[in-house]
C-alpha positions as CSV (number, residue, x, y, z in Angstrom):
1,X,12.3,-16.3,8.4
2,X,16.1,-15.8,7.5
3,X,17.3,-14.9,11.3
4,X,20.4,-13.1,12.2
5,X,22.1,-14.7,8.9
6,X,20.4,-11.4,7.0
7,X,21.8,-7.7,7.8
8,X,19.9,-5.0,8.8
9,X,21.2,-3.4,6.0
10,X,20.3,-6.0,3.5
11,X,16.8,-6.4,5.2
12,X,15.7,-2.3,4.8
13,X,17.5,-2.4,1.3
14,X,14.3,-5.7,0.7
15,X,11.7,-3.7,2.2
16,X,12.4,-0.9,0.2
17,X,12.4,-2.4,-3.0
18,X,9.3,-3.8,-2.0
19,X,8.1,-0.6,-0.9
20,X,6.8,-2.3,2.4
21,X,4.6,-5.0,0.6
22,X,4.3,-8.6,1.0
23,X,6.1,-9.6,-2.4
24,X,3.3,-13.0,-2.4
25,X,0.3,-11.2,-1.5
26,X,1.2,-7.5,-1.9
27,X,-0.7,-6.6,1.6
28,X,0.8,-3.3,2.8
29,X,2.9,-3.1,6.3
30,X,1.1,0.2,6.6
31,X,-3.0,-1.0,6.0
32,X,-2.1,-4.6,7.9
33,X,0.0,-2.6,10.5
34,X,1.9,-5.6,11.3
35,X,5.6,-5.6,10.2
36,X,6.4,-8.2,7.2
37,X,9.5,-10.4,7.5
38,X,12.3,-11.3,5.3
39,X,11.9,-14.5,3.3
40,X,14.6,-16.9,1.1
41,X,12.4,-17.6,-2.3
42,X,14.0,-20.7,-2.6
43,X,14.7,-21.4,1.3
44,X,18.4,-21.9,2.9
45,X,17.4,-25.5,3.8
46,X,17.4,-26.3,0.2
47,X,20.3,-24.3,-0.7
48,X,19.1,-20.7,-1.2
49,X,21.6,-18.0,-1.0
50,X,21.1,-14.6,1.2
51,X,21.1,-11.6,-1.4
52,X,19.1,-9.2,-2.1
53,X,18.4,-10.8,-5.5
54,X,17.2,-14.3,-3.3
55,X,15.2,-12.9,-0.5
56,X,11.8,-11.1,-0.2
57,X,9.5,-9.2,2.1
58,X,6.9,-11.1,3.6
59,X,3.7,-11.1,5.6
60,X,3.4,-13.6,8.4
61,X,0.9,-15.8,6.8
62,X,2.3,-16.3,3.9
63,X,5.6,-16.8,4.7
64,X,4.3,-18.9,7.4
65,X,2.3,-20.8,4.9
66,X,4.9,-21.0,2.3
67,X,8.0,-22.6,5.0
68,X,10.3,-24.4,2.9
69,X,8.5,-25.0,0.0
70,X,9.5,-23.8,-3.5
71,X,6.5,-25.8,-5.5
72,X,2.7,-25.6,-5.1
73,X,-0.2,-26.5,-6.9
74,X,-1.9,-23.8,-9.3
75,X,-5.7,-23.1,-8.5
76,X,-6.4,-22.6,-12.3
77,X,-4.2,-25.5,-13.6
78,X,-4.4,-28.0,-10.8
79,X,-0.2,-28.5,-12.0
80,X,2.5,-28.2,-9.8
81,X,3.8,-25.3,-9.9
82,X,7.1,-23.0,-8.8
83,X,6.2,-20.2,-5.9
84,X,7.3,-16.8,-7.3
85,X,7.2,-13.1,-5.4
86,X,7.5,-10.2,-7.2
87,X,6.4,-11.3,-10.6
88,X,9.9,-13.5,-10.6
89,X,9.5,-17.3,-10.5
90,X,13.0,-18.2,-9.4
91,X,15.2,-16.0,-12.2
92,X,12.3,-16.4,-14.8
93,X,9.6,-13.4,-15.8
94,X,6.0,-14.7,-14.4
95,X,3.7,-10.8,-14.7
96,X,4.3,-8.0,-15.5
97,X,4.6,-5.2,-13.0
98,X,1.4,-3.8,-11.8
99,X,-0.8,-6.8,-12.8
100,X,-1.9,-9.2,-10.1
């Protein structure tokens, strides 16, 4: 999780944007009733930055799953690929909005 380093103010202006959804697995805050946390995409360990642009909203599990990672291995190609949330794999277009 990003710790003190992230403001309040940064962290509501996140969970806004993602309208209090997991920006992995789009669960809702509100139907899990568990509070998500905020998440670097690319974590601070290996040099990612703490805007609003670099950080996400994120259940438990799957930032606790994801850690410091920034690469796993696709389930359809069995390649390694980059982690993305909110259709954005790290600055590049991945889906469109609305598709899953």
């Amino acid at each position: 999780m990003a710790g003190a380093e992230v403001s309040e103010a940064l962290r509501n202006v996140v969970r806004e944007r993602a309208k209090g959804r997991c920006e992995y697995c789009l669960t809702s805050e509100v139907l899990s009733g568990i509070r998500c946390q905020t998440d670097h995409i690319i974590p601070r360990s290996r040099g990612g930055m703490t805007t609003a642009d670099t950080l996400c909203l994120a259940c438990a599990a799957c930032n606790g799953h994801k850690h410091a990672r920034t690469h796993a291995i696709d389930l359809e190609s069995g390649a390694e690929a980059p982690l993305a949330a909110r259709g954005v794999t790290f600055g590049r277009k991945k889906r469109q909005e609305g598709s899953r």
